[in-house]
Every structure is written in C-alpha cells, then in structure tokens.
Phi, psi and omega in degrees: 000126172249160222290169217220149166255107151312326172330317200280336161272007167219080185291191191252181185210037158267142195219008194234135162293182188271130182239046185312307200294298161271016140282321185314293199296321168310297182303296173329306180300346188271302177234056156279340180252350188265330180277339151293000167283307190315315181309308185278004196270299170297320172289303161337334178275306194296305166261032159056028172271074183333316221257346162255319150345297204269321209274319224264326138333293180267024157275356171254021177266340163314294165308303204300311203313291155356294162302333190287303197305329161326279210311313207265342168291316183307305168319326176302293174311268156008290209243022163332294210246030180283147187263355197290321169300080167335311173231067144106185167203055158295304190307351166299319162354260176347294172344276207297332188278356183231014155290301188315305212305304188307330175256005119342281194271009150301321202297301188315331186283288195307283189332323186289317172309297181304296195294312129005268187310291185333329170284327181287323218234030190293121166230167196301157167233159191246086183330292189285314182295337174290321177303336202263332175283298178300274156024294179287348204247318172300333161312309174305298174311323168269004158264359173276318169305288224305326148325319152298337186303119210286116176278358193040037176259142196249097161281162176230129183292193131199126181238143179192121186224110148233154221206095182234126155246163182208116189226169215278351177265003157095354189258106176275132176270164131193133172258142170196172162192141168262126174266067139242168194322107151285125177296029199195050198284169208263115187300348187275003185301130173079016196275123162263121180289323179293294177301297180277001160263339138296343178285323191263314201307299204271063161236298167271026155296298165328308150322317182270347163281335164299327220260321167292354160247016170273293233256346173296289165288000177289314176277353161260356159243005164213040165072001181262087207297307190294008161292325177298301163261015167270322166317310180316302199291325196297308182292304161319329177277346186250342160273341185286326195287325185308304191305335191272329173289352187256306187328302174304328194277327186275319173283339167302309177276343154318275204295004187077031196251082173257351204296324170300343199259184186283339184298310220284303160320277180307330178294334169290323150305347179274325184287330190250350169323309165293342170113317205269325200241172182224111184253142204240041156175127190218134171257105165226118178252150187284143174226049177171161168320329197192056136234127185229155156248134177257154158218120206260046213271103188267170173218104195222171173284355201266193158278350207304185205211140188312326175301323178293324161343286186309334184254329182316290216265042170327310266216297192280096189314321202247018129293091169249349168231125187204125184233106167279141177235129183256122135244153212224140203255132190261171184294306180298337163291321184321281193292353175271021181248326170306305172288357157263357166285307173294351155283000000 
C-alpha cells in the first residue's frame, strides 16, 4: 500500500485565538481592583458605611470574577494542544463565567443580610470621609472598563479537516469546512465572551459606586442616613440579576442547549433548497466564540456525494468541525414507507 500524508485528516482542535493582550489587561485589572477593594472594605467598616461597604464586595466579587476569567485564558492556552479536550479547550472559559456566576449569588446574600440589618438596625457613618474612598473606587472601575473594553478584534483561525468514509450500507461521511463570508453572518461573530463578561462585571460595579456616592451625600447634605443601605440592597439586586444572566448565558453553552440559534435555519435551508434531499437529523454544538461543530444526517434521492453537501455549505465560516452523513432512499424504501403508511 503506498504511503499517505496523513495531515491533511488530523486536524488541530484549538478553536480559541492567542488572547496574550487580553489576558495581560485581565491580570492588571485584578490588581488594580483587589487593592481597591481592600481600600474600601476597611474604610466602610472603619467609617460605618454600608453603602461603600456593599461597593467594596462587590468589587471583590469583581476581582474574583476577573481573576477567574485570567486564570482560564492562561488555562486555555496552558492545555491547547492537550488531545484529552476533544473540541479545543475553550469551553474552560465558559467553565470559569459560570463558576463566577455562582459566587456571585453568595455575594448577593451577604450584601442583602448587611444591608437588611443597617435598615433595621441604623448606625452612624462617617459621610465625607466614606465619600471621598467611593470617589477613588469609581475612578478605578472606569479605568478598568475602559481596559475591558470589547474592541471588536476579530481573530482568525485555520482549520482544514477533510474526512470520507464510505461504507457498503449507502451512508457516506465527510468532514470539511470552509472560511468564506457567510452571506447571513451571526453579528455577535468573534466576539470574547470572557473579556466582555468582565468588561459588565466592573461596568456594574461602576454603577454601584455611582449609586454609593448618591447615597453618601444624600446623608451627608441632606441627613438621609437609611439611603445609605437602601443602596446596599440596591446593589445587591444589580448583582443578582448580572449573575442570573451570566449563569444563563454560560449554562446554555456549558449544556449544548444550541438547537435554537439562526445557523440551525439556515443550514437547513441551504440543504433542502434543491428540492431532492432532506435533512433529517442534525447535532450542533459550539467549540469556539462563533464556532461550531456540527453532524449533518441527509436523506436524498439523487447521486449527491457528501463532498456535494460540503460545497452546499462553502459559505458558513462558523462551521468548523463538519461530518456529513448521505443516506440515499432506494425505490424499495420508498414502497416499503408507503406501505407502512397504509397499516
């Protein structure tokens, strides 16, 4: 038998670009905020402020979320080219935003408990000075989006797999994919879901240092000590909800629940167009920002041959693992479907 270059059939199964630039900016970002969480946690203890208090959590619910999303580009990176990772090893992200999520609603608990009491239980604060440390922590957090801030670079893989079995029962294979322009692209393409789900974590931080320092003058120029943990609660309520969205948005793609999205239309349109084949079973899960693998079962009347399949779908880019299977409906299935229709 002579010999063969295998290559062209043992493709990479990294699906994530190099994000050296934004991890750097993750880490920087973590501890640019854990020392300012520290500044505010004490002075909130120190000056009996809930409500720099409440800011000074969550910004270390911020650190942690951050770190985490660090940690998981390094990891990502670290364990690329391990094979034990079927499709890559993105999904460690992913992993890491619903880890973040989960320690999220611890945060939400405690923050709510303190803030809770403070109403029942009201004690004095030390107004200006608690003003002036929320002051510094809001400065930070926007220097923190602005590091976070989703730039809309766009990487570009290359993957090239093509892959035909052929076996004597009519069921044909093929994996391939193509990067040209689908005319019907998904706008969220290329997008890191990690880096912009820290980019909302300290953007609603931000939010919550705005809201500690509405509540800080109100009591220090117009005496309304309980605005100060009605913020606290206030915060607690913008994190459970961020937390309730990432859980979701991170367990849809943890669980494969992809069936749902505009690829899934189209692709069948493209496959059912001519009229001759049908497709009657299809699996797709994401292994990338925008990138998916698919399994593709047609059922047609014709000669087509999985490679025609493979050029049907040229155009979808975010097809990156792709296995067609041709079944080819003989005269004798036909009448054996008719006659079980008439039982």
């Amino acid at each position: 038998m002579a010999e063969c270059n295998h290559s062209r059939w043992r493709p990479s199964h990294d699906y994530r670009p190099l994000e050296s630039r934004a991890e750097k900016q993750a880490w920087l970002v973590v501890a640019l905020t854990g020392v300012t969480m520290l500044v505010e946690i004490v002075a909130g203890y120190l000056f009996n402020s809930m409500a720099l208090l409440a800011d000074g959590w969550h910004m270390a619910s911020h650190m942690l979320a951050i770190g985490l999303a660090a940690t998981a580009y390094w990891l990502a990176r670290r364990y690329a080219g391990d094979e034990r990772f079927a499709f890559g090893t993105w999904k460690i992200e992913i992993l890491a935003g619903f880890a973040s999520a989960v320690m999220l609603l611890g945060v939400v608990l405690l923050m709510a408990f303190e803030s809770l009491w403070r109403l029942w239980r009201p004690e004095p604060v030390a107004f200006e000075m608690a003003l002036w440390v929320a002051v510094i922590g809001l400065v930070v957090n926007l220097v923190s989006a602005w590091l976070l801030r989703d730039t809309h670079e766009h990487h570009d893989h290359d993957h090239d797999h093509d892959h035909d079995h052929d076996h004597d029962h009519d069921h044909d294979h093929d994996h391939d994919h193509d990067h040209d322009q689908d005319p019907d692209p998904d706008p969220d393409a290329g997008r890191d879901l990690n880096r912009h789900a820290a980019f909302l974590h300290v953007l609603a931080d931000a939010l919550t240092s705005v809201a500690a320092l509405v509540a800080l003058a109100g009591g220090l120029w117009l005496g309304w000590d309980w605005l100060d943990p009605l913020m606290g609660v206030l915060g607690s309520l913008i994190i459970a909800w961020w937390a309730k969205g990432l859980l979701v948005q991170t367990g849809r793609i943890l669980l494969d629940r992809e069936m749902d999205v505009p690829l899934v239309k189209r692709l069948r349109e493209r496959i059912e167009r001519e009229g001759d084949s049908q497709l009657t079973d299809l699996h797709l899960w994401r292994v990338g920002r925008a990138e998916y693998a698919a399994i593709i079962s047609v059922v047609t009347h014709g000669d087509a041959s999985p490679d025609d399949y493979k050029h049907q779908l040229a155009g979808f880019s975010e097809l990156v693992h792709l296995t067609v299977e041709v079944n080819r409906c003989r005269a004798r299935d036909a009448v054996s479907s008719r006659s079980e229709a008439e039982l």
